[in-house]
C-alpha positions as CSV (number, residue, x, y, z in Angstrom):
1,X,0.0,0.0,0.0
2,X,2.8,2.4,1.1
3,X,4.8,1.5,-1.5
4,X,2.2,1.8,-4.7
5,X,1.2,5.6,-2.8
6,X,5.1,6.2,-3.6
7,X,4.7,5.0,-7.2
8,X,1.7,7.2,-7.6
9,X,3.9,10.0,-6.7
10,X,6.5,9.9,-8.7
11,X,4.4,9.3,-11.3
12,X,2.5,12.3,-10.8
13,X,5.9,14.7,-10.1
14,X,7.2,12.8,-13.7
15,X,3.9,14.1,-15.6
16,X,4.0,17.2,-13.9
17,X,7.9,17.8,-15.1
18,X,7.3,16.7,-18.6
19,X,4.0,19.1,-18.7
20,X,5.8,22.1,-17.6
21,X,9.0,20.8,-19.5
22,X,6.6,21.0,-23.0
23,X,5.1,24.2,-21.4
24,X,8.7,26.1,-21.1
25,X,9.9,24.4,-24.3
26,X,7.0,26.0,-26.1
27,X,7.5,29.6,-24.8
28,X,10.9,29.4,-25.8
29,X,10.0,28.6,-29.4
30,X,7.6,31.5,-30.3
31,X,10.0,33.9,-28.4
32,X,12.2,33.2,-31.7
33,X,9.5,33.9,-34.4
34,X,8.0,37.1,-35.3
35,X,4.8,36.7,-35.7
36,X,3.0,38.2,-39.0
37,X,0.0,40.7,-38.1
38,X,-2.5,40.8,-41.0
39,X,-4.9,43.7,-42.0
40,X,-8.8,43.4,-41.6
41,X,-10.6,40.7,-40.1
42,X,-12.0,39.1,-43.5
43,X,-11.5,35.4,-43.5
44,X,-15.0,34.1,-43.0
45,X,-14.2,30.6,-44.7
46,X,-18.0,30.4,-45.8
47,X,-19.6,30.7,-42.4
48,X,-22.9,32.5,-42.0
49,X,-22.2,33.5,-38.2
50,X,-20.0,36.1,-37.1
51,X,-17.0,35.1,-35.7
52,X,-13.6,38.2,-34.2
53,X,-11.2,34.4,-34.4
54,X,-9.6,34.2,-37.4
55,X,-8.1,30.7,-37.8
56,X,-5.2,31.9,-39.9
57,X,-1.7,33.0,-38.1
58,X,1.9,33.2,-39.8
59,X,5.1,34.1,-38.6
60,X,8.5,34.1,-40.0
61,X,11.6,33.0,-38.0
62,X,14.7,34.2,-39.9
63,X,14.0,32.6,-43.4
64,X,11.1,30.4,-42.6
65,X,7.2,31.5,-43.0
66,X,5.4,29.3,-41.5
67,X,0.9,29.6,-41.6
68,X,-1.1,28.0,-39.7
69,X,-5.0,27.3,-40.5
70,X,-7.2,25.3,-37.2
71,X,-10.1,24.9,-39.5
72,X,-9.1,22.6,-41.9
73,X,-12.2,23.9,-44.5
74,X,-10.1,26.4,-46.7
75,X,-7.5,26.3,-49.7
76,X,-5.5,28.5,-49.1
77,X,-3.5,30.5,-51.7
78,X,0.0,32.3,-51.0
79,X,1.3,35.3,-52.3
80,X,4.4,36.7,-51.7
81,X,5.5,39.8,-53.2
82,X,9.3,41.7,-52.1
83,X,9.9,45.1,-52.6
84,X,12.6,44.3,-54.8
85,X,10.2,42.5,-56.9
86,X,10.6,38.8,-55.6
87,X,7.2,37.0,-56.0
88,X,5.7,33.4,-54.9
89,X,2.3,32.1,-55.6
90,X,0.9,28.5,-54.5
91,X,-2.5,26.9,-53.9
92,X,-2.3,24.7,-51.1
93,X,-5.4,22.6,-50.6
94,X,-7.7,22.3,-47.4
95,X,-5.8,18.7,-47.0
96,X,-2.5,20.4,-46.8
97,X,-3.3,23.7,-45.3
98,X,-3.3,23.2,-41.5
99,X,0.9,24.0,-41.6
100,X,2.3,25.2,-44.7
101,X,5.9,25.5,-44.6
102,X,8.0,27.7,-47.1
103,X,11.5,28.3,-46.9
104,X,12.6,32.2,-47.9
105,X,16.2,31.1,-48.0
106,X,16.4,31.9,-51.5
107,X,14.5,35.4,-51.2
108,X,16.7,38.7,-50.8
109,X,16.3,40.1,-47.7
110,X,14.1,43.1,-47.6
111,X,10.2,43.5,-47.5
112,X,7.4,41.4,-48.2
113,X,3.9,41.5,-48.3
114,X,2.0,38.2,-47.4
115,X,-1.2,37.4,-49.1
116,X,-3.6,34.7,-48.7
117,X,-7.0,34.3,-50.2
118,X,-9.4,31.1,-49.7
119,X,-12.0,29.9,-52.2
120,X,-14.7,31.8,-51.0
121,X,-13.1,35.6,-51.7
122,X,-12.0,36.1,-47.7
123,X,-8.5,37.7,-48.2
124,X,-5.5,38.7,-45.3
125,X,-2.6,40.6,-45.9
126,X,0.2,40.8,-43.8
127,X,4.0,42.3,-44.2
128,X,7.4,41.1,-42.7
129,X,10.7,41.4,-43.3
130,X,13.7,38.8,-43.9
131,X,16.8,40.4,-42.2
């Protein structure tokens, strides 16, 4: 009895380590990105109540833009357009649009403007810079 109350405990103190562990661990990770503020609020994705979440968020962490869509209903399509006149276009599907990915390395550094647009019309625009 005394002994599986002591198993029970370090159990719980391992959990609770690992938890706050992940917790810390995640902190530490956004610190390092800079997240991408977009203009307006219009990304409806189709729905017919009103809704101040939008499900969309980027941020670029040196030459990496990463978006991020918790709906899973929308293509999304990127465009990025540099100052210098750098551009990227690409239609990702709903499938493969919960974490898109794209590596800048290639891009000059300078200023960018982020655009996405789903396939009902809602559009966000967003600018960051690769330094």
């Amino acid at each position: 009895m005394r002994r599986q109350r002591l198993v029970q405990k370090c159990i719980s103190f391992l959990l609770v380590s690992i938890l706050a562990g992940i917790y810390a661990f995640n902190l530490s990770a956004k610190v390092m990105e800079d997240d991408i503020d977009f203009d307006g609020e219009d990304w409806k994705e189709g729905k017919r109540s009103v809704t101040t979440v939008i499900p969309v968020t980027a941020s670029i962490n040196e030459c990496l833009l990463t978006i991020q869509c918790t709906t899973g209903r929308s293509d999304i399509t990127v465009c990025i357009t540099g100052d210098d006149g750098f551009s990227y276009e690409k239609m990702y599907p709903a499938s493969e649009a919960d974490l898109i990915i794209i590596d800048l390395a290639s891009a000059p550094k300078g200023s960018y403007t982020l655009c996405l647009a789903n396939q009902w019309g809602d559009h966000l625009m967003g600018k960051f810079e690769i330094k």
